[in-house]
PDB file with one MODEL, atoms N, CA, C and O in Angstrom:
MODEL        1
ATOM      1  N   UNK A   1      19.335  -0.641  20.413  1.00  0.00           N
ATOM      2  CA  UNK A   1      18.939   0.051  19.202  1.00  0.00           C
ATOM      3  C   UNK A   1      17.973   1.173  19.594  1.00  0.00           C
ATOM      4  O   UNK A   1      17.023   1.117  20.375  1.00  0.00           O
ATOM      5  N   UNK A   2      18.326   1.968  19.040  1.00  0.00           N
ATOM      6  CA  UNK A   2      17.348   3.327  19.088  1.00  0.00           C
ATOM      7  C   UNK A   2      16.380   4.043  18.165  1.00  0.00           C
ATOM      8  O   UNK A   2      16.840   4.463  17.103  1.00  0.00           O
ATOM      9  N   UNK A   3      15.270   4.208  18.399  1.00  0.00           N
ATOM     10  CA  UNK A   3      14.542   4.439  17.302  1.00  0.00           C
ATOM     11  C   UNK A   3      14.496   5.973  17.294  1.00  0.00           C
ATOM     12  O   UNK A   3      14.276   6.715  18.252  1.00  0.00           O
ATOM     13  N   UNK A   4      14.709   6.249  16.205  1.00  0.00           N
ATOM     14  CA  UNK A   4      14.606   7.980  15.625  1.00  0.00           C
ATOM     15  C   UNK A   4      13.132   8.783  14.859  1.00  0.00           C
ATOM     16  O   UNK A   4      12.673   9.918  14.731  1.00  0.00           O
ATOM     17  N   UNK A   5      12.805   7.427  14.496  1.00  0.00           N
ATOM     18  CA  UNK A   5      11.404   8.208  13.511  1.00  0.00           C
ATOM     19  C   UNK A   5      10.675   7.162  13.426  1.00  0.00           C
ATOM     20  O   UNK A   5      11.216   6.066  13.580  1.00  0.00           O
ATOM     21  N   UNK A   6       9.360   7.245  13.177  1.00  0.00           N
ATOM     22  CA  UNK A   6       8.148   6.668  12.535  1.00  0.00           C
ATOM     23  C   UNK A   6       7.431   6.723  11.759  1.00  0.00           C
ATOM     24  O   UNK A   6       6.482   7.184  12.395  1.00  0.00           O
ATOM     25  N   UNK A   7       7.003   6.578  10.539  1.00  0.00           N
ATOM     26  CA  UNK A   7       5.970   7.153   9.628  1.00  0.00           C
ATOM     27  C   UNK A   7       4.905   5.971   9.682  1.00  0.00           C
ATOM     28  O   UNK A   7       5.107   4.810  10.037  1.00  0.00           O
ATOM     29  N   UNK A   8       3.583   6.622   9.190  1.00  0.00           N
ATOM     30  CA  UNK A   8       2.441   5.611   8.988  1.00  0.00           C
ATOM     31  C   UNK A   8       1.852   6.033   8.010  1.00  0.00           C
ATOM     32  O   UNK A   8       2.221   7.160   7.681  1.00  0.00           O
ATOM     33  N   UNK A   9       0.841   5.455   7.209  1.00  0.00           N
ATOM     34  CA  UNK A   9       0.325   5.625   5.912  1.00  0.00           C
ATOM     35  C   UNK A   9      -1.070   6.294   6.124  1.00  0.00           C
ATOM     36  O   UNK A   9      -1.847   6.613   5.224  1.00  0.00           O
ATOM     37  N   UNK A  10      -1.285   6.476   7.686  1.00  0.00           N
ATOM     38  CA  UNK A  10      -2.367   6.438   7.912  1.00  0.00           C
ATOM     39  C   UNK A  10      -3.853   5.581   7.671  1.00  0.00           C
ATOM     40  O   UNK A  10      -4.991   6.048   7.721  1.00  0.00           O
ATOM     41  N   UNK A  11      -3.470   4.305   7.423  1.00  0.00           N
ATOM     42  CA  UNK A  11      -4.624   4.009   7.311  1.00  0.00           C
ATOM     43  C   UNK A  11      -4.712   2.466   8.109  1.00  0.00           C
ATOM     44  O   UNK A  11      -3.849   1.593   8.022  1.00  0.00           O
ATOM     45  N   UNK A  12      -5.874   2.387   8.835  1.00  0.00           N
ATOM     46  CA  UNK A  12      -6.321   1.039   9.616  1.00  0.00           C
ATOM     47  C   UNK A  12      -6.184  -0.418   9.102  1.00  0.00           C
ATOM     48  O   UNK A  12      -6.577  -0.490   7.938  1.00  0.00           O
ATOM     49  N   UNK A  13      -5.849  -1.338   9.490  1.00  0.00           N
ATOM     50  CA  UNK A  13      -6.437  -2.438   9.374  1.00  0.00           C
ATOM     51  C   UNK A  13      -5.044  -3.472   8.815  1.00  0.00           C
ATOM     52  O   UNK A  13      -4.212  -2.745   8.272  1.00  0.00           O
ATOM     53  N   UNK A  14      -4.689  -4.690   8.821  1.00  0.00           N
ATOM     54  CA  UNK A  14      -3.814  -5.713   8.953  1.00  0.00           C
ATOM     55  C   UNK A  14      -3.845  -5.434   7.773  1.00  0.00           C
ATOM     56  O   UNK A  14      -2.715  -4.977   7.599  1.00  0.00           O
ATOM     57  N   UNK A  15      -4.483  -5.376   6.589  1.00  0.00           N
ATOM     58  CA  UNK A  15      -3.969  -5.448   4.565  1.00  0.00           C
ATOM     59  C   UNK A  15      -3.676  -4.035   4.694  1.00  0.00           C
ATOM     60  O   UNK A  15      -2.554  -3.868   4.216  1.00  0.00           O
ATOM     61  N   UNK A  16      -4.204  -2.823   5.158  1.00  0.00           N
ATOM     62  CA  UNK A  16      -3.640  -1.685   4.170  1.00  0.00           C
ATOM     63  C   UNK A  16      -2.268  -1.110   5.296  1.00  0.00           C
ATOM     64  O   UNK A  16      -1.268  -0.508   4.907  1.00  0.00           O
ATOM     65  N   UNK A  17      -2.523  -1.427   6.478  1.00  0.00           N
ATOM     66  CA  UNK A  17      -1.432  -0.513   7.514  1.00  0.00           C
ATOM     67  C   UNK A  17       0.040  -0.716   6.951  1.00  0.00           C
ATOM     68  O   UNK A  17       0.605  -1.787   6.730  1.00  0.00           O
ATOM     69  N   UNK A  18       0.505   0.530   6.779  1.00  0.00           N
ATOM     70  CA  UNK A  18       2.091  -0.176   6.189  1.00  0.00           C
ATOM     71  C   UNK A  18       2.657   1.010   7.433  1.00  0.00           C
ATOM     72  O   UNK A  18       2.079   1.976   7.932  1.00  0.00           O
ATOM     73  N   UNK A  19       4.152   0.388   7.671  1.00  0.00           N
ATOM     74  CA  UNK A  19       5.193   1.463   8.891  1.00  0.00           C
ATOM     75  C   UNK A  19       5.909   1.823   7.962  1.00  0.00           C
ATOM     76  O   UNK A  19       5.613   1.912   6.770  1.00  0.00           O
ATOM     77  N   UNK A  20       7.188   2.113   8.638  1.00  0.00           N
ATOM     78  CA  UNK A  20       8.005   2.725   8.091  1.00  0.00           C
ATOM     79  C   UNK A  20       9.376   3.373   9.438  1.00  0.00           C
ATOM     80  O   UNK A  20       9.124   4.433  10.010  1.00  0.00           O
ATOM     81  N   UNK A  21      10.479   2.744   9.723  1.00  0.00           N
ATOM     82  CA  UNK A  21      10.880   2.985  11.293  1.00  0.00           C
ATOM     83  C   UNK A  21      12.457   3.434  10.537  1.00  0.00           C
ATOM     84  O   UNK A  21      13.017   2.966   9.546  1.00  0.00           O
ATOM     85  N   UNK A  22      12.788   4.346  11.320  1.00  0.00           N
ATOM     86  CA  UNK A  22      14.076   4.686  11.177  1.00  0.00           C
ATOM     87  C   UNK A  22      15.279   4.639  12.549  1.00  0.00           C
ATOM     88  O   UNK A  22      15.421   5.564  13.348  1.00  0.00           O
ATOM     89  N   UNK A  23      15.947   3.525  12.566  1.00  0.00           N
ATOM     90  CA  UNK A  23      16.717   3.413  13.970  1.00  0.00           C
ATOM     91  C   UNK A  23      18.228   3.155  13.831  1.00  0.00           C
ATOM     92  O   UNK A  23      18.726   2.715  12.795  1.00  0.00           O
ATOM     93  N   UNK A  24      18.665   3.344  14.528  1.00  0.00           N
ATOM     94  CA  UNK A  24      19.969   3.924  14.662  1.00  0.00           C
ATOM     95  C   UNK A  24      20.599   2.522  15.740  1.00  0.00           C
ATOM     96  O   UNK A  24      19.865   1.965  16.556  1.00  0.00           O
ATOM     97  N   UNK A  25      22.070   2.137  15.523  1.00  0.00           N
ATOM     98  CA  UNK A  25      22.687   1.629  16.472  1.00  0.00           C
ATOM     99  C   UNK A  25      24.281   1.719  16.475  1.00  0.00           C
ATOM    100  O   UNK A  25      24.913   1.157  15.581  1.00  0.00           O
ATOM    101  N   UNK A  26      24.990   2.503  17.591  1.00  0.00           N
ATOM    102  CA  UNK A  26      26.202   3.093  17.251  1.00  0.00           C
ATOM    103  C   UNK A  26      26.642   3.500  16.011  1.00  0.00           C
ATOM    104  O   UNK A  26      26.124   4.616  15.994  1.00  0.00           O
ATOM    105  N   UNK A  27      27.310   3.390  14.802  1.00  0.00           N
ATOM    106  CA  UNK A  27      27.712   4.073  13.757  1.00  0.00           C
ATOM    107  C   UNK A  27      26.632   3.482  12.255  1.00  0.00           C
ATOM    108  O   UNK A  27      26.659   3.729  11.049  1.00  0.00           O
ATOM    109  N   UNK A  28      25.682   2.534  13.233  1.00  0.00           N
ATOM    110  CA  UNK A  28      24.584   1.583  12.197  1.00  0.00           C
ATOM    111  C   UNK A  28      23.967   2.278  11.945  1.00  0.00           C
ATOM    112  O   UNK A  28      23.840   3.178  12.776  1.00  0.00           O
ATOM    113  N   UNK A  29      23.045   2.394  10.491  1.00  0.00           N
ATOM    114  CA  UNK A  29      21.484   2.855  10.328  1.00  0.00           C
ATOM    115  C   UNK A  29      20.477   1.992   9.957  1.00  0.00           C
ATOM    116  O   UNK A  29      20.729   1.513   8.851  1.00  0.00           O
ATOM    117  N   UNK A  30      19.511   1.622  10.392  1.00  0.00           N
ATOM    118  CA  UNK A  30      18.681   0.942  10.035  1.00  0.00           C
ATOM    119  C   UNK A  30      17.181   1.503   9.506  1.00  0.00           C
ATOM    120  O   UNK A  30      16.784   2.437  10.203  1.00  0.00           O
ATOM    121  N   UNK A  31      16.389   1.171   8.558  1.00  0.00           N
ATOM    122  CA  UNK A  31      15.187   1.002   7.564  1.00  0.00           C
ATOM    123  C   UNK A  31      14.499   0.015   8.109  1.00  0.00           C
ATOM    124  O   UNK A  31      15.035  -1.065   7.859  1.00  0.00           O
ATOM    125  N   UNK A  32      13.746  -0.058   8.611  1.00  0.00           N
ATOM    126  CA  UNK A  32      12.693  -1.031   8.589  1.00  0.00           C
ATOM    127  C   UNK A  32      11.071  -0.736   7.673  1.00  0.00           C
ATOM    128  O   UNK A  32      10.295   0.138   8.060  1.00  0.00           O
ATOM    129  N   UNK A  33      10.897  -1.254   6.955  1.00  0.00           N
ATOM    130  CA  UNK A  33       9.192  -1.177   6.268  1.00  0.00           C
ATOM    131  C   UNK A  33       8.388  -2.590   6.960  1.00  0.00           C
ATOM    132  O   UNK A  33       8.713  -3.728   7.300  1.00  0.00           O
ATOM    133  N   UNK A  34       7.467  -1.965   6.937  1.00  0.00           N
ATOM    134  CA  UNK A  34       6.472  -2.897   7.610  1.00  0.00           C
ATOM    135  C   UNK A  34       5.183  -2.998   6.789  1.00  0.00           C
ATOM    136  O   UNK A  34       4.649  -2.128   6.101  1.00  0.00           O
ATOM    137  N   UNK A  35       4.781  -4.349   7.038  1.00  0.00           N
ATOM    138  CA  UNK A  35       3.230  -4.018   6.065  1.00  0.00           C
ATOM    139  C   UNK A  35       2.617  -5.185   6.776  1.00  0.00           C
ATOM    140  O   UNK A  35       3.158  -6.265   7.009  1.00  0.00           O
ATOM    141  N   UNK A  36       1.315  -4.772   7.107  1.00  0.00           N
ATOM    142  CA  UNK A  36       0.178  -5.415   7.852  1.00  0.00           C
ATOM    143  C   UNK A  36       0.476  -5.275   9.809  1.00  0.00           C
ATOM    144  O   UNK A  36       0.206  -6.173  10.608  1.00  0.00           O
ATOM    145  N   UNK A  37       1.085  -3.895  10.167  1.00  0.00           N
ATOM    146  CA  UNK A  37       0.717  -3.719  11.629  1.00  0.00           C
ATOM    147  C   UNK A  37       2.068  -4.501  12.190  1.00  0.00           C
ATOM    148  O   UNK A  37       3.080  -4.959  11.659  1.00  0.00           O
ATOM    149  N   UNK A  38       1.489  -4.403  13.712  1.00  0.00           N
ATOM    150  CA  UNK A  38       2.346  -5.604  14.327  1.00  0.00           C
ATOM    151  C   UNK A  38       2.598  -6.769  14.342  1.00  0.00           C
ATOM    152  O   UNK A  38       3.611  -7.310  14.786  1.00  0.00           O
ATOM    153  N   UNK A  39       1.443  -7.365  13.722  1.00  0.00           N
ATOM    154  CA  UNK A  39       1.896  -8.944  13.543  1.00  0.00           C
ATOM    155  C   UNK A  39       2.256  -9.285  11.768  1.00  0.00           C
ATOM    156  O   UNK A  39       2.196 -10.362  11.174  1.00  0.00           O
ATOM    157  N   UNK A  40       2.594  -8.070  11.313  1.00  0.00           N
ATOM    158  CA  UNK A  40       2.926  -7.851   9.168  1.00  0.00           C
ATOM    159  C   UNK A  40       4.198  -8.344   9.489  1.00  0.00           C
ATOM    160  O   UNK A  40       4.775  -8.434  10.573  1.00  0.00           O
ATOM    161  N   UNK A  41       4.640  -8.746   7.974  1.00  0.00           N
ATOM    162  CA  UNK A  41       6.066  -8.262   7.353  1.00  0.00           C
ATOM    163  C   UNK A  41       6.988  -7.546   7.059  1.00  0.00           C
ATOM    164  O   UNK A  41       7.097  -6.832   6.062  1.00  0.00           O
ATOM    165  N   UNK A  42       7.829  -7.720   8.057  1.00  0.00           N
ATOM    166  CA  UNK A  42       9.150  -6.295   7.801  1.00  0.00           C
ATOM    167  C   UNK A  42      10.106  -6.855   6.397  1.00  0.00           C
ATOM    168  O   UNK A  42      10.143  -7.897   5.742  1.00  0.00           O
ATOM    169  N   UNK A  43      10.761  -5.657   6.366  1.00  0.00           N
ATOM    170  CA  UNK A  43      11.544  -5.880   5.063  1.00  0.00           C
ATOM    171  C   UNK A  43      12.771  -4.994   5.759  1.00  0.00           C
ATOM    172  O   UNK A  43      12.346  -3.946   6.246  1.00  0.00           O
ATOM    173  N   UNK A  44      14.360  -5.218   5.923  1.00  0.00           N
ATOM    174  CA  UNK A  44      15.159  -4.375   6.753  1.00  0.00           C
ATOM    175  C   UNK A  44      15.650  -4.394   5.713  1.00  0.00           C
ATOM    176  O   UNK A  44      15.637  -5.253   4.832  1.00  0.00           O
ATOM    177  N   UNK A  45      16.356  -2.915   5.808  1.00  0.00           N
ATOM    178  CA  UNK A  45      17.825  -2.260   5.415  1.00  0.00           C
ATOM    179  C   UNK A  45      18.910  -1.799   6.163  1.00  0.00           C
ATOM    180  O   UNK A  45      18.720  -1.132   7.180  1.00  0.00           O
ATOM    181  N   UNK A  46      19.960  -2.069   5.789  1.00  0.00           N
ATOM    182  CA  UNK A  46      21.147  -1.562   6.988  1.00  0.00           C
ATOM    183  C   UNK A  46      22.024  -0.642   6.017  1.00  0.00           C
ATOM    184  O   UNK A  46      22.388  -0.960   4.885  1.00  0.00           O
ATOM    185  N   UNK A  47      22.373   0.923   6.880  1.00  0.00           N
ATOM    186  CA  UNK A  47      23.293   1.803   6.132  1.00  0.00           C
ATOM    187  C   UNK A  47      24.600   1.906   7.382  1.00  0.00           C
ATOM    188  O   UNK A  47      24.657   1.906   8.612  1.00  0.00           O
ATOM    189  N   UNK A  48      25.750   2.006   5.995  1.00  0.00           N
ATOM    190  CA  UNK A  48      26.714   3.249   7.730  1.00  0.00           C
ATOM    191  C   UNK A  48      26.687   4.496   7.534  1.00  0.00           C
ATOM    192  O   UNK A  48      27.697   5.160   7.768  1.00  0.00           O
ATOM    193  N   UNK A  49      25.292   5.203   6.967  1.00  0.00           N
ATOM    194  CA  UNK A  49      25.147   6.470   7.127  1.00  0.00           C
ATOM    195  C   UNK A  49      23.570   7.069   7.244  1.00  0.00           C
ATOM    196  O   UNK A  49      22.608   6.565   6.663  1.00  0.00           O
ATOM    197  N   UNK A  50      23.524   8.056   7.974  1.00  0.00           N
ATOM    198  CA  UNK A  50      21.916   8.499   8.393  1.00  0.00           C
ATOM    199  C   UNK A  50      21.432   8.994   6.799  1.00  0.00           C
ATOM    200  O   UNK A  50      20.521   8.425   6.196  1.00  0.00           O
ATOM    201  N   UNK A  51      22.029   9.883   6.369  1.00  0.00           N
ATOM    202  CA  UNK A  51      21.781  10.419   4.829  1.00  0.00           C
ATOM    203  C   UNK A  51      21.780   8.853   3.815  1.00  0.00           C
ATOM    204  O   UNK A  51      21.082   8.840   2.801  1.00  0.00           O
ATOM    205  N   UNK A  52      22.320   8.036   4.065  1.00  0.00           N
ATOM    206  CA  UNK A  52      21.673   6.833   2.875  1.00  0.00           C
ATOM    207  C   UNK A  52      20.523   6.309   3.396  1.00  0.00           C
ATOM    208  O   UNK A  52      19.559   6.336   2.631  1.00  0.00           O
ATOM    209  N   UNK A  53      20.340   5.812   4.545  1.00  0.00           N
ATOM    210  CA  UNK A  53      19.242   5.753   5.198  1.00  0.00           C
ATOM    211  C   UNK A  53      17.985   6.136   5.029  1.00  0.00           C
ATOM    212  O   UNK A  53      16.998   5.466   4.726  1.00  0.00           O
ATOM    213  N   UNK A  54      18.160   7.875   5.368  1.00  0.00           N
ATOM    214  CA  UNK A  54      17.170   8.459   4.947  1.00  0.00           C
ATOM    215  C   UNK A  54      16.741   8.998   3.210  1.00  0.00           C
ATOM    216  O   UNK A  54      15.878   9.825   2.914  1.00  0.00           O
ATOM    217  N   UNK A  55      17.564   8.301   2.347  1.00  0.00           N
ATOM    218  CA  UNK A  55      17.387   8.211   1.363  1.00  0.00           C
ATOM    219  C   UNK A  55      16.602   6.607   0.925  1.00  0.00           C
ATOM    220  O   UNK A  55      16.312   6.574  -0.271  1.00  0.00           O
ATOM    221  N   UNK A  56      16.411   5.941   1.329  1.00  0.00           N
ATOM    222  CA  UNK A  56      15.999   4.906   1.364  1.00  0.00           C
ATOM    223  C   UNK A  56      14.595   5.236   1.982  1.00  0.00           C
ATOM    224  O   UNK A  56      13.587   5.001   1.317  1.00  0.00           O
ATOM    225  N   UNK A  57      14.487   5.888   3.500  1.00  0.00           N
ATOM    226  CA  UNK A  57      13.231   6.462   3.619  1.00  0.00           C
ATOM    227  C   UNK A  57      12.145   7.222   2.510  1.00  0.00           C
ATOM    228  O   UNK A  57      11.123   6.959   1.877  1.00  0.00           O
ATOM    229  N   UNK A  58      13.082   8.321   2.732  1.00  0.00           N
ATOM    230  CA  UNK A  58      12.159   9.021   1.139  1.00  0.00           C
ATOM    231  C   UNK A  58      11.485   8.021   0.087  1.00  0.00           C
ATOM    232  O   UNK A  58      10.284   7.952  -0.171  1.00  0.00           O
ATOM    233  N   UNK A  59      12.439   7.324  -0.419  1.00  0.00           N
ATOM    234  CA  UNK A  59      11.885   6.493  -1.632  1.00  0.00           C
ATOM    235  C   UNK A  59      10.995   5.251  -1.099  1.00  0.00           C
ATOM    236  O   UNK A  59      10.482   4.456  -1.887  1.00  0.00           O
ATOM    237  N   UNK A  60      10.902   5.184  -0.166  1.00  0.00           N
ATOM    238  CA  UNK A  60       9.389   4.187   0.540  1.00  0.00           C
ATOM    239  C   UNK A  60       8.579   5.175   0.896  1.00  0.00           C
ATOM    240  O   UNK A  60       7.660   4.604   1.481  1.00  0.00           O
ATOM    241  N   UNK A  61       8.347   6.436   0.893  1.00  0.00           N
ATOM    242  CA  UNK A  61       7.396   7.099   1.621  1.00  0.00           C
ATOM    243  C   UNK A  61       6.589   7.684   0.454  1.00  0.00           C
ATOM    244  O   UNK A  61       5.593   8.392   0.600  1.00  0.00           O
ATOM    245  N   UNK A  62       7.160   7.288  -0.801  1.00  0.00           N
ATOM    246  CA  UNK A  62       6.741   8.026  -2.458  1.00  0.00           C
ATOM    247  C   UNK A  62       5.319   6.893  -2.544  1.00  0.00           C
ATOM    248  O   UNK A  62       4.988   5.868  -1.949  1.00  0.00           O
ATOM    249  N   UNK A  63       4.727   7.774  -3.673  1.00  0.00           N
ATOM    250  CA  UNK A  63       3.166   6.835  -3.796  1.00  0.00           C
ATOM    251  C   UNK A  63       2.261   7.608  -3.726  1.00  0.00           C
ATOM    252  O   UNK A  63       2.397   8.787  -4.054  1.00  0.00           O
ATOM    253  N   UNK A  64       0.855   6.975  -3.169  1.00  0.00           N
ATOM    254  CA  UNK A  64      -0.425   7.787  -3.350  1.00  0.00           C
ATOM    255  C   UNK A  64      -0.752   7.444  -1.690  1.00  0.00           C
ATOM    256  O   UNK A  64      -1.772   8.046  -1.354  1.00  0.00           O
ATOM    257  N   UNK A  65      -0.244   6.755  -0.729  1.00  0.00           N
ATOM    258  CA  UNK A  65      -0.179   7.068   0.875  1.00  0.00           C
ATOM    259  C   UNK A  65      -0.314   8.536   1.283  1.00  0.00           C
ATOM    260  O   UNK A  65       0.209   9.495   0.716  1.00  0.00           O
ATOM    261  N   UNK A  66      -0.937   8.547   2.132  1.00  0.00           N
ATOM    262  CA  UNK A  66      -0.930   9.540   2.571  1.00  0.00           C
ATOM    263  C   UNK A  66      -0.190   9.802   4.423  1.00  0.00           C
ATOM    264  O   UNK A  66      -0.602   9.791   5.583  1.00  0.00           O
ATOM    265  N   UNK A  67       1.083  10.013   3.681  1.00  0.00           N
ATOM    266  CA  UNK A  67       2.348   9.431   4.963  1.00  0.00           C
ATOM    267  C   UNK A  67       2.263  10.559   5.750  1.00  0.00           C
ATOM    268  O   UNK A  67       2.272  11.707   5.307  1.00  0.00           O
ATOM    269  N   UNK A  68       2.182  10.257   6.878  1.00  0.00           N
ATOM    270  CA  UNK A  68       2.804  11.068   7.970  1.00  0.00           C
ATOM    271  C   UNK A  68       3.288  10.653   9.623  1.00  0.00           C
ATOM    272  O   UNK A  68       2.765   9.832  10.375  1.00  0.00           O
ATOM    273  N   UNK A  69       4.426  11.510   9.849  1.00  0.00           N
ATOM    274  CA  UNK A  69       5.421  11.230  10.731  1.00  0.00           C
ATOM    275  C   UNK A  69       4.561  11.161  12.137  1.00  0.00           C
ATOM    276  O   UNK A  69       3.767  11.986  12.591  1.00  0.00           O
ATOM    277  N   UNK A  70       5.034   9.767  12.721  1.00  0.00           N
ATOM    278  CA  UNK A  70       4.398   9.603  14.477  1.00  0.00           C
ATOM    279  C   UNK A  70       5.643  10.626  15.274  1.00  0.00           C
ATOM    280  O   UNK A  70       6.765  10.708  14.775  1.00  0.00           O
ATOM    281  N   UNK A  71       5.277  11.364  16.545  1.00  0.00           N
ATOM    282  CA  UNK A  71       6.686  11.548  17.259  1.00  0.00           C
ATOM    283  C   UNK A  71       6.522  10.063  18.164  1.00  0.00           C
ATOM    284  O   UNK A  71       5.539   9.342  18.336  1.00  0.00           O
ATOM    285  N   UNK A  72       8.310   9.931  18.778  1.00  0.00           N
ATOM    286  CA  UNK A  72       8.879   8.964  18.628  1.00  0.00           C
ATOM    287  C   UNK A  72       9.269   9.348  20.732  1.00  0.00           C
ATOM    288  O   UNK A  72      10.115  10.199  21.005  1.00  0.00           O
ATOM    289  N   UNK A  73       8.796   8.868  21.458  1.00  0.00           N
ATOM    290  CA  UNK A  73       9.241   9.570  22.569  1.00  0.00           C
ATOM    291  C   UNK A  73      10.435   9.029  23.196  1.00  0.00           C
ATOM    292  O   UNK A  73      10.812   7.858  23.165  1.00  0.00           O
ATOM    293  N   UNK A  74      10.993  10.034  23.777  1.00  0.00           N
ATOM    294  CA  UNK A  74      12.523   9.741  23.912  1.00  0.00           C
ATOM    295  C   UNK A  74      12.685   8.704  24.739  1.00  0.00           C
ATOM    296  O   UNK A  74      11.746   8.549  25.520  1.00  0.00           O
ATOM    297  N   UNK A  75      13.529   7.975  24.821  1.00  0.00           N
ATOM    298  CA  UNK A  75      14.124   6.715  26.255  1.00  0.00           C
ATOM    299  C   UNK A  75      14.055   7.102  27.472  1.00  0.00           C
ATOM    300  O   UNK A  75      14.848   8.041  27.535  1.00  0.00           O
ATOM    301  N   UNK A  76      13.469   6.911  28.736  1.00  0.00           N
ATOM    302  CA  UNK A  76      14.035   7.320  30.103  1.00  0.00           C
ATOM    303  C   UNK A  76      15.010   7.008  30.316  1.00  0.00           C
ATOM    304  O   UNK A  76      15.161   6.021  29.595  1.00  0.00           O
ATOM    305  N   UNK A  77      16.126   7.203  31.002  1.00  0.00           N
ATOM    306  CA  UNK A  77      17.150   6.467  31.306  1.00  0.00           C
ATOM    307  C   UNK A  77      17.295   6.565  32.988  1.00  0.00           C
ATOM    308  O   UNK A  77      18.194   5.956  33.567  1.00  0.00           O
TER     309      UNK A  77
ENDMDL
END
């Protein structure tokens, strides 16, 4: 699986940190939301398209967060 994007809410700490991951696997799309960091609760979505996907993004990134995109560094291979 490959990850394409990241968003964060910007803000610290296990109650307010929420993610937000956009990843890809052959013709798959995947949503992941996260809330409380690395050791929080994900919530997945699966698309077979990047545009539903990222329509699903958009509408988790809506609110009073103040979202913005991590870069995502590429794979070595």
């Amino acid at each position: 699986m490959e990850q394409r994007k990241h968003w964060w809410n910007g803000r610290w700490g296990r109650v307010a940190r929420k993610d937000v991951y956009l990843r890809t696997s052959g013709n798959q799309w995947y949503v992941e939301q996260r809330a409380g960091g690395a050791d929080g609760v994900s919530h997945f979505f699966e698309y077979d398209s990047e545009e539903a996907a990222l329509d699903m993004v958009r509408a988790l990134l809506t609110g009073m967060d103040d979202w913005r995109e991590l870069s995502v560094r590429p794979r070595e291979r």
